[in-house]
Structures are given as C-alpha cells and as structure tokens.
N, C-alpha and C positions, 0 to 999 in steps of 0.2 A: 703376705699373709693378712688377712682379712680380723676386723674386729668392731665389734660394737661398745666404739668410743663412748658416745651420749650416754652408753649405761655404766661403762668406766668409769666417766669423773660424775658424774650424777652419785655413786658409791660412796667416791674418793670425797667428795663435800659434803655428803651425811656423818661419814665419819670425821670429819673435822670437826664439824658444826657440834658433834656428839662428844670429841676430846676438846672443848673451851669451858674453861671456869666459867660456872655463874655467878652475875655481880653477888657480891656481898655475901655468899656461899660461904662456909668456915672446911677449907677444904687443910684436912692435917698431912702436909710433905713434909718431906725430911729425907736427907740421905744418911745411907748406912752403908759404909764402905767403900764411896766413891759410887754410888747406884743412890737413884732417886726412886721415893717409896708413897706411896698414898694410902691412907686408914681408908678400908671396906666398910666396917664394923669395929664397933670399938666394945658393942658387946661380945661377941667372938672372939674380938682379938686379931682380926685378919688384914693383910696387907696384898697389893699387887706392886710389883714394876712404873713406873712409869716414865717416860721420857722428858726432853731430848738427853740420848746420852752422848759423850763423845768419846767412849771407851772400845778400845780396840785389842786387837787379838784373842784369847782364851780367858770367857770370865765364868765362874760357877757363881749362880745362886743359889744361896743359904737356903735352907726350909725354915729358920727362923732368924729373924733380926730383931734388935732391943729399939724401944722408942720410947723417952720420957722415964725412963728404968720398967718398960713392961717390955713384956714378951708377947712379939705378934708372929704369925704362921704366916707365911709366904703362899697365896694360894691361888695367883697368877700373875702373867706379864702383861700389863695395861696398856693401850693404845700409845703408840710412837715411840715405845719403849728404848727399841733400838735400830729405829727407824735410818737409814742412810749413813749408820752408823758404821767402824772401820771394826766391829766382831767379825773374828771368823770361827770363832766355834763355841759351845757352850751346852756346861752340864747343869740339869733342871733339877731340884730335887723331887721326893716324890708326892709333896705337897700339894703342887701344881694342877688345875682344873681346868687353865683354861689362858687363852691366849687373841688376847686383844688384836683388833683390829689394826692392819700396817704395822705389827709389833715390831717386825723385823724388816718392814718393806724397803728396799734399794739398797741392802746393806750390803758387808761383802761376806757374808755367812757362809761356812762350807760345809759344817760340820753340827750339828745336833741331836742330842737324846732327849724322847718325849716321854715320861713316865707313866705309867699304869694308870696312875689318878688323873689322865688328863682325859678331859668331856668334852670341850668344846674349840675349836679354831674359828676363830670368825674373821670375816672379808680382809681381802689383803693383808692375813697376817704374815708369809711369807713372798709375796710378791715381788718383782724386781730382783732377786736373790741370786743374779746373774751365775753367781759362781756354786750354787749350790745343787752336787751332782744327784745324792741319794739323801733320802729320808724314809724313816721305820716309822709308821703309824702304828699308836698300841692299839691292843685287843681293850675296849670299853670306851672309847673315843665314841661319840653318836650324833656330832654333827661338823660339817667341813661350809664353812662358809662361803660368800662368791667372792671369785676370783684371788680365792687361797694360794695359789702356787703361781699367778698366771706370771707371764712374762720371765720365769725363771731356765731361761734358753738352753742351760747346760744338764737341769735335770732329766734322766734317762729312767730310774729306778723310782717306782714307789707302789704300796701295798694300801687298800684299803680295807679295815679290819670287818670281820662278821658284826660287829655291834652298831657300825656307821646303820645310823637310822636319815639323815640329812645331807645332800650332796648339794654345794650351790654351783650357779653359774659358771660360766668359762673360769671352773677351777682352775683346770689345766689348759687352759689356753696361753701359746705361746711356749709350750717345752717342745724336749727332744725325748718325750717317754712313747716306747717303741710300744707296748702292749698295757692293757688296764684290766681290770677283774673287777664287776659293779657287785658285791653284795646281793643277796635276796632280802636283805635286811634292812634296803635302801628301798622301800613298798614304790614310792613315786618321785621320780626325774623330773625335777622341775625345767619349768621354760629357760631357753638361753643358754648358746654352746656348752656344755659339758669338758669339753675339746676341741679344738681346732689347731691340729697339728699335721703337717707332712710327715713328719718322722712316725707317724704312729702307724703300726700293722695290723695291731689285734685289738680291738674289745669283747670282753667276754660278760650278757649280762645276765647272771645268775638268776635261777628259778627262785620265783618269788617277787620281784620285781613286776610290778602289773601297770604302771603307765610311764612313759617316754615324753614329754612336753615337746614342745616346739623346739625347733633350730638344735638339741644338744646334742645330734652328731651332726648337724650340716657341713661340718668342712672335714670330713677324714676321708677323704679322694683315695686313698692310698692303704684303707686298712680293710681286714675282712671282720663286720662286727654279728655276733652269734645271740639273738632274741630269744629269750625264752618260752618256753611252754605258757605262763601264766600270766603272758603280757597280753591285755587286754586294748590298750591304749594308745595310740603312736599321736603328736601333736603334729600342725601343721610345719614340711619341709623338715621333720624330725632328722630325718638320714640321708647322707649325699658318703657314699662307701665305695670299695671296690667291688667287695664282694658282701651281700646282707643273707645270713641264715636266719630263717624262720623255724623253731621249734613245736610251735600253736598249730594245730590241725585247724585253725580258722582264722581268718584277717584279721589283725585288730581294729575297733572302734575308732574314729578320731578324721581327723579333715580328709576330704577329695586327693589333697594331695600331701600326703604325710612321707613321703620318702623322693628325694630328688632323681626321677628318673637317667635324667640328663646324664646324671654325674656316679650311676652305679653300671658296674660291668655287668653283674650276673645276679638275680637270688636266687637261694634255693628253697622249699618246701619239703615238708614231710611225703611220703609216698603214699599217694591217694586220697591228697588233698587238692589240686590243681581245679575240679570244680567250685570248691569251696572258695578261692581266692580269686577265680575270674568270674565269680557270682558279683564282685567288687567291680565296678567298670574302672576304676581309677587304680586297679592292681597290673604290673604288666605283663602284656599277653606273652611275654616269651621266658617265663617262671618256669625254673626247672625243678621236678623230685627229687628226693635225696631222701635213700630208706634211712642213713643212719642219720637222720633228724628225727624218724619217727616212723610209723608205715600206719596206716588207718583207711577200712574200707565203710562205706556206707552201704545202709539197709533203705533202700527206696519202696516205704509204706505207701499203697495206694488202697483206696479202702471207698468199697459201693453201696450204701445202706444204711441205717441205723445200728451204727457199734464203736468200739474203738480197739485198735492195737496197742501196745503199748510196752516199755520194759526198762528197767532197772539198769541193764545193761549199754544201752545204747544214751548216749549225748546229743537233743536237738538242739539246733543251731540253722537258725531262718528255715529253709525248705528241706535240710540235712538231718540225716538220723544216722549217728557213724558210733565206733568205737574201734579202741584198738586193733592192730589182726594181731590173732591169736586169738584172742577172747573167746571165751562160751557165753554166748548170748540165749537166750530166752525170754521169747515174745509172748504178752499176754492178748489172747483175742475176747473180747471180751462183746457182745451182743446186747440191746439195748434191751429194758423188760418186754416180753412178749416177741422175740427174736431166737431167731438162729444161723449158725454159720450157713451159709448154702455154697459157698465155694473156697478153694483156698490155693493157691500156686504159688512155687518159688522158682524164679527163673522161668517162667513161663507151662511147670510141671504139674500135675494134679501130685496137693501134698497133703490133702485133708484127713488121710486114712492117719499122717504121723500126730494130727492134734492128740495129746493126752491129757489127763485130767478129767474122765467121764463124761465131755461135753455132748449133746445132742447135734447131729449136722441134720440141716433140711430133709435132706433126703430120704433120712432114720427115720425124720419125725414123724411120733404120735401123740396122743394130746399129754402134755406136757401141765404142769400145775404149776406155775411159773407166778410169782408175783413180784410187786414192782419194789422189793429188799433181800429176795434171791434170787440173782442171774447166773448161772449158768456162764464158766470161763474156762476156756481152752488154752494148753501153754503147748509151743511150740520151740523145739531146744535145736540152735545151730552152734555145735561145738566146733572150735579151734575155728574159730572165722578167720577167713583165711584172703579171702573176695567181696568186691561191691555184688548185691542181692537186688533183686525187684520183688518185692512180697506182694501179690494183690489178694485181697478179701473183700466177699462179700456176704452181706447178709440181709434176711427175709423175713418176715414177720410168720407166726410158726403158725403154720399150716393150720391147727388145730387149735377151737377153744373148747371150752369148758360149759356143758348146757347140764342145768340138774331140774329132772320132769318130780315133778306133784299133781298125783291123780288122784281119783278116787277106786275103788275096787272094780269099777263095770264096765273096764275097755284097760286097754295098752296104747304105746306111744310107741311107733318105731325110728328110729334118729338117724338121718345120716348129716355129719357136721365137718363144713370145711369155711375157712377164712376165705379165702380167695372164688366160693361161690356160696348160690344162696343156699341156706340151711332149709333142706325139708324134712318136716313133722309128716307123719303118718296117724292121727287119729283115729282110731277104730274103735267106736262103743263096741261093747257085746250085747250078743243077742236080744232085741227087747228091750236098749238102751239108747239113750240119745246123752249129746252134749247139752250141760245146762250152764257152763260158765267156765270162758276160759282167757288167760291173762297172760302178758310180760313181762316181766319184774312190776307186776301189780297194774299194771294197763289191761285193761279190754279189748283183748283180740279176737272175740269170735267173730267178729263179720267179715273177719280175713280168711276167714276157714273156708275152702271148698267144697261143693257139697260132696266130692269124693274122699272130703276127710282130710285132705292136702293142706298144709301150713307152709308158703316157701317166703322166709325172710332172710335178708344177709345179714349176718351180725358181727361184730367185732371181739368186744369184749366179754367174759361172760355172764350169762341172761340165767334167769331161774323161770318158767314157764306152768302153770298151775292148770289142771286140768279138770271138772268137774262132770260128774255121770252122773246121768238121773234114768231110772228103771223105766220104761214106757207106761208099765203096769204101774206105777206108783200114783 
C-alpha cells in the first residue's frame, strides 16, 4: 500500500512543534482525577485534556473539573492527550467541541462516543488506532482533519455527517472501510488521497460537491466511485477506480489528465452525453452511456444572417446547447432590427409555418415599420424532448423600407421600393408644370432626375424625399 510519507511526518512535526511550551509562557496544568488539564481561558472558565497520559482501559471525562476552587467546563481533548496510550474506550461529555491533533493517535482505543457539541477533529486525532473497528460521527461536526483515521487497519464502519463542511487528506488512508458517502455539504475535496484503500468498494459523492483535488481517489483500484451532477472540477490523477459514474451531462474542468486511465475498468456517462465528453481529447474514447445517470439530448443551433436563437430552457456548454429529455423546450428566434426570418428547419424539415408569436417571415414581407427598440420575435415550442435536433435559421434584411414623398399639388409621385434593388421614383408634373426643386433627406437630387421623370437610387434605410412643382404659366 502506497503513501505519501513526506506529507505524513511533515504533519506529524507541525503538530509537535505546535504541542511544545513556550519559554517562560505561564501555561496553568494540573490534574483532576488522575487526567492532566490546561486553562483555555480563564475568562470562560474553559479547560481541554492534555497529555502524556498513561491511563488505561475505560476512562469518562467529566464535563466539569474544579481547579484552585473554580469551576472550569471541559471543552476538549488537547494534543497527545492520549496518545499511545493503553485506553480502550471512552465516554465524552457533551461539552466537548473539539479534539486535538494525535489525541488518540497509536493508542489501543476500540470503543468511543462523540457528542453533539463536537465541531472539529483535527490531523491525526485518531490515527494509528489499530484496534479501533467503528466510529459515529455526529450530525454538526464541520471539519475532519488530515490524516484523521489513517493507519487505523481494523476500521470497516464510519458515517460522514450532512454538516461536514471540511474533509482533509488521506483521512482514511490505510483502513478496511468497504464503502464511504462524501456529503454535498463537503462544497470542495481538497488535494491529497481522500482514501487509499484495497478493501474499499463504493464511494458515493453526493450532489453538491463541485470540486475533487488532486490524487483523493488515486488508489481505489477496487472500488466503483459515483460523481455528481454539480461536479465541476476533477484535480490532476484525481481517480484511479474500477468502475467511475459520471452524473454531469458535461466533463469536468481541471488537468489533461484528471482520472488514471491505466488503472480504471469502465466509466459511465449520462445518455447523450458521449459528444460532450470526447469533445475532451484527454477523456476516454471507449465511455460508455448509462440512462440511469441521466438521459439528455442536444439542440444543434446553426444560424445564417443577422439574428439570434436562443432559450431559457436549454444549457450552453462550449459548442453544445442540450437539456434534459423530457423537457418542453422553447426557442426564441429573434431577427436583428431591419430583419426577418427567411428560413427555418428542424431535422432538415420546412418548420417556419409552426413560428408563433405574430412574427413576419421573409416571404410574408411587406414593408414593415420596424425600429431599432422593436423587433419582431418568433417562439418555437418542442414539447417532451425526447431527441438530439439540428435547428437551422436563417435570416434577411426585410425586403421593404420605408420612403415618405412631400410634394407640392402639380404632379404625383409613383413608388416602387425594394431593399435588395434600386428604388424607382416616377415624377410626373401635371399639365403645364415642371419640377423646381427636389431633394433627399434635404440633398439636391434633381440632376439625377431623368428627363422621363425616372429617379432610380438604392436605398437602405428610410429616406424622406421632397418634391417641388412650379406651374409653367407662373
């Protein structure tokens, strides 16, 4: 069995370094009942445990002990407490918060209750605890330090409670615990085994959980471990498994090489995710589906023009636009100002007739009063999605502007206007009239006038064009 020793005693020497008196420190021990005690706080009134003891078999600590005739509250077991010490079992009261570093480390411990009030385990507090088979982690517990359990060979059984917010290092490295359950409440796995055990079969790590660090499951050869939906994150060489479930309808973030291919049999994915994950070159190419991870198909938006698609219901993710199946999804089509749909297919179908929502399609168009803070948007509803889609859309700048003529009473204007060619004016004084001045949004365009009275420009946007008649007789 494999371990990363240099991070062991690197540990194992901060907490020493951190359990030695300071010179000339006024540090107040004292035993109470054959148990050595240290003042916390002496405004409080608080006390912890502290070591070396050499007390063996079944010992209960007090929730209060007397010192100097006060009364201090017992409100943890301090560093080496009972360190290599000949306990093997021991009731906590429920004053208890918190349990020092190697409290218990190399002792012969079998048996312990942790109370309600307790918050913190920190590094090696149960370590080396050869003989210690089960432990109850309470419900309000919120942090588990590194290499808490490790080395405890005989343990099989233990729970990690909903309120664990902190999981350290190769907690459990080195047991015989066959199955683990991670919290959703544990948000991120820090770097550095988690586990590294043969004897283990399952890990399970609940939704909620959104990153996995480096190497905490690299040694579980033997187990099948189940990722959740909201894991975003995998660290480098994160998993070396039997079998790895993926619940995430997309890869998570994180190194080239975040799962030990080597060393896994099989993974599985959601059904109709499989582009999604060999979008990844560094995911492996013989991933298999599994509907009951999940089932999810994508919408393949390809779009020709000035517009956008778009919806509430669907999830983008790099080049992917998926959701659920099942879902009722509803696409917005939406045209850019001075646009309209001109085409629309699902599955390669003409589906333009199902846009609803009043939209204008190209084809419909007539001139349209369109400006550039009301556009015109088309919804498109595929209920109970059920299949990956290819949607293509396209669209065109609308056919038709807007031209407003200003004449004077001694002729007419006749207009034919199209975008996509030139716009002809038809000038025609009446009888005994001539043109005396005529303009583009305020430009002088008569010498573009034909002498048959013809005006052909192309125009875009809309133009307002002024026409003046002057009587010949005048």
């Amino acid at each position: 069995m494999k371990c990363n020793h240099q991070y062991s005693i690197m540990a194992l020497l901060l907490a020493l370094v951190f359990s030695l008196p300071v010179a000339g420190a006024d540090y107040d021990l004292f035993f109470y009942n054959g148990i050595q005690y240290i003042v916390l706080s002496e405004s409080e009134h608080t006390v912890e445990t502290r070591g070396p003891s050499s007390l063996s078999g079944h010992v209960d600590i007090p929730s209060t002990v007397v010192y100097n005739g006060e009364t201090y509250t017992v409100t943890g077991i301090g560093l080496f407490s009972f360190s290599s010490s000949g306990i093997t079992s021991m009731t906590l009261p429920p004053t208890i918060d918190h349990i020092g570093s190697t409290a218990f480390g190399n002792s012969k411990l079998e048996e312990i209750n942790l109370p309600s009030s307790l918050k913190h385990i920190y590094m090696f507090a149960f370590s080396g605890c050869k003989n210690l088979k089960s432990i109850v982690l309470p419900e309000g517990l919120l942090t588990l330090g590194d290499m808490a359990f490790m080395y405890d060979s005989s343990l099989e059984e233990i729970n990690l409670p909903s309120t664990l917010t902190s999981l350290g290092g190769e907690c459990f490295s080195g047991t015989s615990i066959r199955s683990l359950t991670i919290p959703g409440s544990v948000k991120v796995i820090g770097n550095d085994k988690t586990i590294e055990s043969d004897s283990l079969r399952l890990v399970i790590v609940e939704e909620g959980v959104t990153s996995i660090g480096r190497h905490v499951f690299n040694f579980c050869q033997n187990a099948d471990i189940y990722l959740p939906s909201t894991l975003s994150y995998l660290g480098e060489d994160a998993i070396s498994a039997h079998n790895v479930y993926f619940k995430s309808p997309v890869p998570p973030k994180g190194s080239d090489s975040w799962v030990g291919w080597n060393f896994i049999h099989q993974e599985y994915i959601p059904k109709g995710t499989k582009a999604h994950y060999r979008y990844h070159y560094f995911c492996n190419p013989d991933v298999l589906e599994d509907e009951s991870l999940g089932s999810y198909c994508d919408v393949n938006i390809n779009i020709n023009g000035n517009g956008e698609v778009t919806s509430d219901d669907l999830t983008q993710w790099e080049v992917f636009h998926y959701a659920p199946a099942g879902k009722d999804v509803v696409l917005s089509i939406t045209p850019q100002a001075k646009h309209l749909i001109s085409g629309f297919t699902v599955d390669g179908i003409d589906k333009s007739n199902r846009i609803t929502g009043g939209v204008t399609l190209y084809d419909d168009a007539q001139y349209l009063d369109f400006s550039d803070e009301v556009i015109e948007q088309g919804k498109y509803s595929i209920p109970n999605l059920q299949t990956a889609m290819d949607v293509n859309v396209a669209f065109k700048k609308q056919p038709f502007t807007k031209l407003t003529l200003r004449q004077s009473e001694c002729g007419t204007i006749g207009v034919r206007l199209h975008r996509d060619r030139p716009m002809i004016l038809k000038v025609n004084p009446s009888e005994n009239s001539g043109i005396s001045a005529m303009s583009l949004d305020g430009n002088d365009c008569l010498d573009e006038v034909q002498p048959d009275g013809r005006f052909s420009k192309v125009i875009d946007d809309p133009v307002t064009i002024q026409v003046n008649y002057q009587n010949s007789g005048e």
